[in-house]
VEXDREN-2710 file (C-alpha; in Angstrom, 1 decimal):
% VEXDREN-2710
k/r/px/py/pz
1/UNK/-6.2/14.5/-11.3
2/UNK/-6.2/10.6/-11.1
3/UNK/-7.3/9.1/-7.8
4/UNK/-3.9/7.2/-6.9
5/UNK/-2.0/10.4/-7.2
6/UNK/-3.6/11.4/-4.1
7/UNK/-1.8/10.1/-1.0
8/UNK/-4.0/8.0/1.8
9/UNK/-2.9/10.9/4.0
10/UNK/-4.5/13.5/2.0
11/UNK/-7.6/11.4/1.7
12/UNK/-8.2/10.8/5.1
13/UNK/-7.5/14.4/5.9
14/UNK/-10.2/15.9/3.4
15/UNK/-13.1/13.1/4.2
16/UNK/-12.4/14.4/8.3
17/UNK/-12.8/18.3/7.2
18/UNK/-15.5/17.4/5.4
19/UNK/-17.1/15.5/8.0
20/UNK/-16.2/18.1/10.6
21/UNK/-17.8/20.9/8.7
22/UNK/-20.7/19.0/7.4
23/UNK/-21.6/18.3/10.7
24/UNK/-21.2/21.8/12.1
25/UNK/-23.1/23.9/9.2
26/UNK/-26.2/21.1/9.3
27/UNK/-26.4/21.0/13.2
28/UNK/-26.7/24.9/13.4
29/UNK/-29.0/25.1/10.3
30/UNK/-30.8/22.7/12.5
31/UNK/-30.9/24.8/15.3
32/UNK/-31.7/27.7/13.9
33/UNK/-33.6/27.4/11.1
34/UNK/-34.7/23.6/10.2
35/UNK/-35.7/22.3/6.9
36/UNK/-37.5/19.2/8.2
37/UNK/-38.8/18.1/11.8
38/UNK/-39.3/14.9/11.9
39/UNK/-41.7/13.1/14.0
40/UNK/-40.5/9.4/15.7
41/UNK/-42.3/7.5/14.0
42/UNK/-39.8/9.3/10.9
43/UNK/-36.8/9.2/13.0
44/UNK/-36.9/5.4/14.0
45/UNK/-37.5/4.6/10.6
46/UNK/-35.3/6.8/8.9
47/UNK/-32.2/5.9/11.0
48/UNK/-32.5/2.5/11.4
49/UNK/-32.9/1.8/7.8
50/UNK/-29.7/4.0/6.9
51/UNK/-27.5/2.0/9.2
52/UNK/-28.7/-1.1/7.4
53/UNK/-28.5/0.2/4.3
54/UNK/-24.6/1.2/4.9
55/UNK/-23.9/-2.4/6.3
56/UNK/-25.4/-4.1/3.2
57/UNK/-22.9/-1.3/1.1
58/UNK/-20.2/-1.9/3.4
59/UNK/-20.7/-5.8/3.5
60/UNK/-20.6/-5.8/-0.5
61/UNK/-17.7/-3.6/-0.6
62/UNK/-15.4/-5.9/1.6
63/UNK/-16.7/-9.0/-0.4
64/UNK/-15.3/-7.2/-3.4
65/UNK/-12.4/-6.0/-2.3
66/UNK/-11.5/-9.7/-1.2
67/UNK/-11.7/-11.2/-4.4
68/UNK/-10.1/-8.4/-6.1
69/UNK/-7.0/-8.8/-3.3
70/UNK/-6.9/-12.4/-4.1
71/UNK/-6.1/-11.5/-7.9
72/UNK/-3.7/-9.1/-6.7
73/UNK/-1.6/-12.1/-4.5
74/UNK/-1.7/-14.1/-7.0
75/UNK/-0.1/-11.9/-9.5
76/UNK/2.2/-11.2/-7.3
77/UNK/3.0/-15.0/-6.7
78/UNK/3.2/-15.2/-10.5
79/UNK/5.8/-12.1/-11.2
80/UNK/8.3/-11.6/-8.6
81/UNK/9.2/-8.0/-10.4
82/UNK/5.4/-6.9/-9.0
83/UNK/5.7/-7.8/-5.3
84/UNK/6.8/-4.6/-4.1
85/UNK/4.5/-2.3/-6.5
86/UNK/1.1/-5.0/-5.6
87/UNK/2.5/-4.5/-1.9
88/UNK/2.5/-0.8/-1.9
89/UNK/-1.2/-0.4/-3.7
90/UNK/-2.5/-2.7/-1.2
91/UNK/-1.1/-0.8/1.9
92/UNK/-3.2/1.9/0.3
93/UNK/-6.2/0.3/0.2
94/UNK/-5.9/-1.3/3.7
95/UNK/-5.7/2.4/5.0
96/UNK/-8.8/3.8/2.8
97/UNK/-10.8/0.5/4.0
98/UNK/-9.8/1.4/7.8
99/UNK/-11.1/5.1/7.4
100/UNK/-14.3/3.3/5.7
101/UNK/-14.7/1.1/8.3
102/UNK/-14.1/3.6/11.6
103/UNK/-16.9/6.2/9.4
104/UNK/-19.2/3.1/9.4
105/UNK/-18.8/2.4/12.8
106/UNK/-19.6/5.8/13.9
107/UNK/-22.6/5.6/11.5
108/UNK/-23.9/3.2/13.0
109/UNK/-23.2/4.4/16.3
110/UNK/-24.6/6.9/16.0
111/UNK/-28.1/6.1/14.4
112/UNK/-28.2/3.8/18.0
113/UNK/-28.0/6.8/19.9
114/UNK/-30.4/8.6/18.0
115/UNK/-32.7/5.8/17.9
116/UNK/-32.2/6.0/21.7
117/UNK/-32.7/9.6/22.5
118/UNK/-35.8/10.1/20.2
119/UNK/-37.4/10.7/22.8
120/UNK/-35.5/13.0/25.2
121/UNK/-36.4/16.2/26.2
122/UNK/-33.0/18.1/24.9
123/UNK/-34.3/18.7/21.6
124/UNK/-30.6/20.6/21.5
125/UNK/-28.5/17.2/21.9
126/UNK/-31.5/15.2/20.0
127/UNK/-31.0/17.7/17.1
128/UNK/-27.0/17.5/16.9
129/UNK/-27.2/13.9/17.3
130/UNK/-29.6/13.6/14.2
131/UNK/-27.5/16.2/12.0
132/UNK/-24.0/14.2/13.1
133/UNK/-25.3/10.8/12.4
134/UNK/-26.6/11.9/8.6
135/UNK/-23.9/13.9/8.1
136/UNK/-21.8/10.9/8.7
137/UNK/-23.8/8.7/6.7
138/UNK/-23.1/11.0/4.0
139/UNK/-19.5/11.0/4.1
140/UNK/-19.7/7.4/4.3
141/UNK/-20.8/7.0/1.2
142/UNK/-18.0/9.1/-0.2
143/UNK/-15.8/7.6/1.5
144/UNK/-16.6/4.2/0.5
145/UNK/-17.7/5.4/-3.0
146/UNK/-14.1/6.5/-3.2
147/UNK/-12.3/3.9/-2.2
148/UNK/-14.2/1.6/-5.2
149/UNK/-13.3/4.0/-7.4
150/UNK/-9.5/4.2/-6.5
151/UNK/-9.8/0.4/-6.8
152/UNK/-11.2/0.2/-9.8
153/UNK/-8.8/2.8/-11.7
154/UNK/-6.3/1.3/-14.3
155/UNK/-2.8/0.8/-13.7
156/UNK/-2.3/1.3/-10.0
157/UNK/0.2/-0.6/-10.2
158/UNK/2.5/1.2/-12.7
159/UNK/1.7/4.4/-10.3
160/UNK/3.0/2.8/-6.9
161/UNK/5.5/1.8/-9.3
162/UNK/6.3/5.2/-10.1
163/UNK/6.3/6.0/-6.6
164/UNK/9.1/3.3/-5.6
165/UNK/11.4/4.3/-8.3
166/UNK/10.9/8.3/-7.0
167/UNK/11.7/7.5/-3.8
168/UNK/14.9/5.5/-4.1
169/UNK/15.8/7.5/-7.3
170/UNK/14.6/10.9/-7.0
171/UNK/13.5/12.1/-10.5
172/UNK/12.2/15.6/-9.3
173/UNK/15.9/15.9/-7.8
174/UNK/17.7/19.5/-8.8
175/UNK/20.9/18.1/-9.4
176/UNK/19.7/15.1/-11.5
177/UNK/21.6/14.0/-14.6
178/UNK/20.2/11.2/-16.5
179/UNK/22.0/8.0/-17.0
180/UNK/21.9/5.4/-19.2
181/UNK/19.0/2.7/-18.6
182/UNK/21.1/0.2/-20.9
183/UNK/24.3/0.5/-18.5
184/UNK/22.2/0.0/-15.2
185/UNK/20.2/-2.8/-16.1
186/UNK/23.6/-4.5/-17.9
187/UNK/24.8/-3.7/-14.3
188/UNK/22.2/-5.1/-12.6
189/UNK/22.0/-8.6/-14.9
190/UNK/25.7/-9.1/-13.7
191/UNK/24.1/-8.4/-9.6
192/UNK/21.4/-11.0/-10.6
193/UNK/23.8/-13.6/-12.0
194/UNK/26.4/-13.0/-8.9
195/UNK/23.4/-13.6/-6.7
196/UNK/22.5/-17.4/-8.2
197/UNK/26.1/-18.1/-8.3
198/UNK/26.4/-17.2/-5.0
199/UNK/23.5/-19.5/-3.5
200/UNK/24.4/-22.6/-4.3
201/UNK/25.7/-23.1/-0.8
202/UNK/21.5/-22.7/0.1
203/UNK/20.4/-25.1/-2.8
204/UNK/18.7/-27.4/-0.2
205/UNK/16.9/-24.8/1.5
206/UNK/15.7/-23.5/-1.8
207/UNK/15.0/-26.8/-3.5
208/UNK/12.6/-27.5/-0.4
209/UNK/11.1/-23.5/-0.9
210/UNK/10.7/-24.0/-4.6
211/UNK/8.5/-27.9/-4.1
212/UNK/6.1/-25.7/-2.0
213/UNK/3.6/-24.8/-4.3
214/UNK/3.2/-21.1/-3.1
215/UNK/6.5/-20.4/-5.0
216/UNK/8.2/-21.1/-8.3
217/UNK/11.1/-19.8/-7.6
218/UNK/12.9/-18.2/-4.9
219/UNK/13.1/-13.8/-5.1
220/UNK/16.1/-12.0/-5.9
221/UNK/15.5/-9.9/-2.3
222/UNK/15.4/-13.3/-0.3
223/UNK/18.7/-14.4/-2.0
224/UNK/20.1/-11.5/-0.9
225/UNK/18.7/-11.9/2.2
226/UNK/19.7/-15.2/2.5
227/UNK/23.4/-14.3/2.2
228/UNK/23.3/-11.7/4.8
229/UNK/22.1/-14.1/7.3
230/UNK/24.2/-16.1/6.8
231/UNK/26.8/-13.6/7.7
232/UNK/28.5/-13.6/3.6
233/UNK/27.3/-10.3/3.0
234/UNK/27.2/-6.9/5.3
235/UNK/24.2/-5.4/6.1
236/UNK/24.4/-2.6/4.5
237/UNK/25.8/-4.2/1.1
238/UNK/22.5/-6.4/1.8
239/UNK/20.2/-3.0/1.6
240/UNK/21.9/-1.5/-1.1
241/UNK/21.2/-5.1/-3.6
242/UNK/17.9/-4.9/-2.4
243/UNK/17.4/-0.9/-3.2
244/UNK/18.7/-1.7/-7.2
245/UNK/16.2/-4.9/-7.0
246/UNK/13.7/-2.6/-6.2
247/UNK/14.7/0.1/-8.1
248/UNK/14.8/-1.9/-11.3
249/UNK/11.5/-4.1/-10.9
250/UNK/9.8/-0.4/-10.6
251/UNK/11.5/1.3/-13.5
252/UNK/10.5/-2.0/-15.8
253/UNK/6.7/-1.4/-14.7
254/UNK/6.8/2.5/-14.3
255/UNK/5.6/4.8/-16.9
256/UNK/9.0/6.7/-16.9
257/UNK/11.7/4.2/-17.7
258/UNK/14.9/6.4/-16.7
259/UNK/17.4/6.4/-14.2
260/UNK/20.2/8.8/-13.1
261/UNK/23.7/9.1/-13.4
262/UNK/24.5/8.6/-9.8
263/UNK/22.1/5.3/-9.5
264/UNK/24.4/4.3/-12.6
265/UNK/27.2/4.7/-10.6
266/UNK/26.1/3.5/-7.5
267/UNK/25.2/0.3/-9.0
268/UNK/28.9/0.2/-10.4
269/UNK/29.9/0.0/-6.7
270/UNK/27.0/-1.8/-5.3
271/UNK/28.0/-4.2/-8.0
272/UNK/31.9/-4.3/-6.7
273/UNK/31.2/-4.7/-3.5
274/UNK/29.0/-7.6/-3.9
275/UNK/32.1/-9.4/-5.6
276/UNK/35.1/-8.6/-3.3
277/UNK/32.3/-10.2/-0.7
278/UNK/32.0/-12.9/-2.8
279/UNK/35.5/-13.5/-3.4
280/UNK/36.1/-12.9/0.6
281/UNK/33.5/-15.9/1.3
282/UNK/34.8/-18.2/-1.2
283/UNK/38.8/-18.0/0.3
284/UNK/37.1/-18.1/4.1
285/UNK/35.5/-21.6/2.9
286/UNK/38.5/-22.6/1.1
287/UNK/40.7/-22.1/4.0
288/UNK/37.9/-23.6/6.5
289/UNK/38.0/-26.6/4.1
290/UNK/41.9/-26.9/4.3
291/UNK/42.1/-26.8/7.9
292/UNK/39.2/-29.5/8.0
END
């Protein structure tokens, strides 16, 4: 099983049962029958240089994971088809880096306390503090070796690409019927052309867009954007042009390039729609232009 098949959910789920019942089993082993008693001297030095050791870890693992992010933006600056995909894989590291980061916190929390309590006369909280504070140390460094290692693994990308085109065309779905991948995207390259016709009534705001250097050009999805805010489009005909943008940047960087008979279809329509709208907005201007 590949890392990126697992959800962020079911990550962060397994590294707090683990952490839960790591810390249980090894604070009652520690209470009733220990494997080592440490002395202070051992304890100060002991905790003190694991919390340091996780910051350096942790330190080195953010500075990574920012210049590996900075690939990733520029990438998706580079292919427009990616955005959504680069988006989705780095939502899912943002949330594996937050679990990393709370576990380190408590880590190091918690090595303060011990560090502070070495001395108390509870040897009943000094004991569950030192079992929960290794115990978390420990599932630290799962938890961040983890993360590198879902970082690291080829073609994320193509797998949160996978994931977009399951979710807006189902392929597990029952009553599937495959359609035909030629029809949709010939459907869709008629959407796309529609879409630069139809902005030309923007080409100011998009020659001023296109002299920034962030951007070469200007994204199908803010087209259509575009001409919903400016009240050409509906809403809804707005969602459904960005759903087969979406659909078809994921399907052209998936590993399973198919689609189904009713996204076929739906495109048909989506593709209709977007005309009579069209055709609606150019006899509204027309007529504004007679009366003026």
């Amino acid at each position: 099983m590949r890392l990126h098949s697992l959800s962020s959910s079911s990550v962060t789920i397994g590294i707090a049962l683990a952490l839960l019942i790591l810390s249980v089993v090894s604070s009652a082993l520690g209470l009733t029958n220990p494997w080592f008693k440490l002395s202070e001297n051992q304890i100060m030095y002991l905790y003190s240089t694991s919390a340091q050791v996780l910051a350096a870890i942790y330190g080195l693992t953010i500075t990574g994971y920012l210049f590996f992010r900075s690939e990733l933006l520029r990438e998706a600056r580079n292919d427009e088809t990616r955005a959504n995909s680069i988006e989705k894989v780095e939502r899912r590291y943002l949330r594996q880096l937050f679990v990393v980061t709370i576990l380190v916190g408590l880590t190091i929390l918690l090595t303060n306390l011990v560090i502070a309590h070495q001395s108390t006369s509870s040897i009943f909280t000094l004991t569950i503090l030192l079992n929960f504070a290794q115990s978390c140390f420990a599932i630290s460094f799962i938890a961040i070796s983890l993360f590198v290692l879902d970082v690291v693994t080829p073609h994320n990308v193509e797998a949160a690409s996978q994931e977009i085109q399951n979710e807006i065309d189902p392929i597990q779905s029952s009553d599937r019927v495959d359609g035909s991948l030629e029809e949709f995207i010939r459907t869709y390259n008629e959407v796309e052309g529609l879409l630069k016709q139809a902005t030309i009534i923007f080409q100011p705001i998009i020659q001023n867009i296109q002299s920034s250097k962030s951007f070469k050009k200007v994204p199908n999805a803010r087209l259509a954007e575009l001409l919903w805010r400016e009240r050409k489009i509906q809403h809804s005909l707005f969602a459904d042009i960005k759903d087969l943008i979406t659909l078809r940047n994921a399907i052209i960087h998936g590993a399973d390039p198919i689609v189904s008979q009713d996204m076929v279809d739906r495109s048909k329509r989506i593709l209709q729609d977007f005309k009579e709208a069209m055709e609606k907005a150019e006899a509204n201007a027309t007529a504004q232009n007679t009366m003026s």
